[in-house]
N, C-alpha and C positions, 0 to 999 in steps of 0.2 A: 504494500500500500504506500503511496506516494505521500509525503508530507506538504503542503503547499506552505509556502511563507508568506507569511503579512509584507504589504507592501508597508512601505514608512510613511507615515503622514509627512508632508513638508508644513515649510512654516506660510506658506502662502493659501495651502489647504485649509488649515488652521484659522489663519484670519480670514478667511474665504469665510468660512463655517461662521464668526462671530455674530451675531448679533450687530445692525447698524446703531448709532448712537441714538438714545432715546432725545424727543424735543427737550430734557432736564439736563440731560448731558450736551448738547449743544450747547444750550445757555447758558454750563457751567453752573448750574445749580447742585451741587454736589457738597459732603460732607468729609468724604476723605481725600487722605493729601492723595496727589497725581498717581505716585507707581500702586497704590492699595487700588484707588477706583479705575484703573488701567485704563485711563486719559483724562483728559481735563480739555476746557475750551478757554483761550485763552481771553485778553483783555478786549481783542477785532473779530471775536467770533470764532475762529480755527479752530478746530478738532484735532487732538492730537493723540495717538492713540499707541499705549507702550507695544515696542514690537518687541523688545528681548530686552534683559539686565537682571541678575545684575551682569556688569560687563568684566571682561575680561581686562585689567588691565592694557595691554597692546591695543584691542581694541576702540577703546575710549580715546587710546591717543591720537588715533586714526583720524577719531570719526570728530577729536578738538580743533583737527587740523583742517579734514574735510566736509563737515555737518553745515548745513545753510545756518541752525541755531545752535546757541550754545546757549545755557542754565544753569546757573548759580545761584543755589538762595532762592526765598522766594519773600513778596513783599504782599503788605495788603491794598488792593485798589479801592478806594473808596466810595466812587463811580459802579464797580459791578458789587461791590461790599463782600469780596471774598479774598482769600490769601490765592495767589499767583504767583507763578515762578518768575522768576528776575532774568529775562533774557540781556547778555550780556552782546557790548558792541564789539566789532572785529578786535579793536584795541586791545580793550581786556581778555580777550581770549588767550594769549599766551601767559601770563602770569597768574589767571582763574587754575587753568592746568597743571600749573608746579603747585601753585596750593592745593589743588584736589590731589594732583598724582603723590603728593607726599601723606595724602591723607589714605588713600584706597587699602591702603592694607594694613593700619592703624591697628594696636591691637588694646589704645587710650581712645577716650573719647575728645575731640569729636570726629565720627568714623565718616568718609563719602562713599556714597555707591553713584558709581556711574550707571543711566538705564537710556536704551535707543527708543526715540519718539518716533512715529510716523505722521504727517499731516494730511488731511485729504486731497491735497491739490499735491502729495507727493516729497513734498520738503523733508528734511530731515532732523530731528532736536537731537542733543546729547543732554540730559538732563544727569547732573550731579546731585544727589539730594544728600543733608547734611543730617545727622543723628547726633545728638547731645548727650 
């Protein structure tokens, strides 16, 4: 008798299969931080939705170097009256990095995880989230 083998899900099957964002998660009406509710909408509407993390080390430097967004931190807007991640300008992007990458493997607090965002128009986030 033959054994057949599962094929492997990929990760596109996977987010194929999700559920699209509900009209509360558009708006960002949400109660947990970004990587727990596995997206958030930002301050202009955007959906962003976690595609993998925590990350790999290598990877996150990758994606500091080549990601349309980078996240640090997050602040609260007063206008949507939610906390939001801190996207950071090109500038800051290299010295966000030595601060996180000296964080990522922490074994004191405060610890970073790097996590890969997706956007619906396809963009890219590297969101760093900070743990106290």
């Amino acid at each position: 008798m033959s054994k057949k083998r599962q094929r492997a899900t990929t990760l596109a099957e996977v987010v194929a299969a999700m559920e699209p964002p509900s009209a509360d998660e558009r708006a960002g009406s949400y109660t947990l931080r970004p990587v727990a509710a596995r997206g958030f909408a930002d301050g202009e509407g955007c959906h962003w939705r976690l595609a993998r993390g925590p990350l790999h080390p290598r990877r996150a430097k990758r994606l500091a170097v080549c990601a349309d967004v980078m996240s640090m931190g997050e602040y609260y807007d007063d206008r949507a009256e939610r906390w939001l991640p801190r996207f950071l300008a090109d500038a800051e992007r290299p010295a966000a990095w030595l601060a996180a990458r000296a964080r990522l493997d922490a074994t004191d607090l405060p610890i970073h995880e790097a996590y890969e965002f997706t956007a619906d128009d396809g963009r890219v986030l590297l969101f760093i989230e900070t743990y106290c």
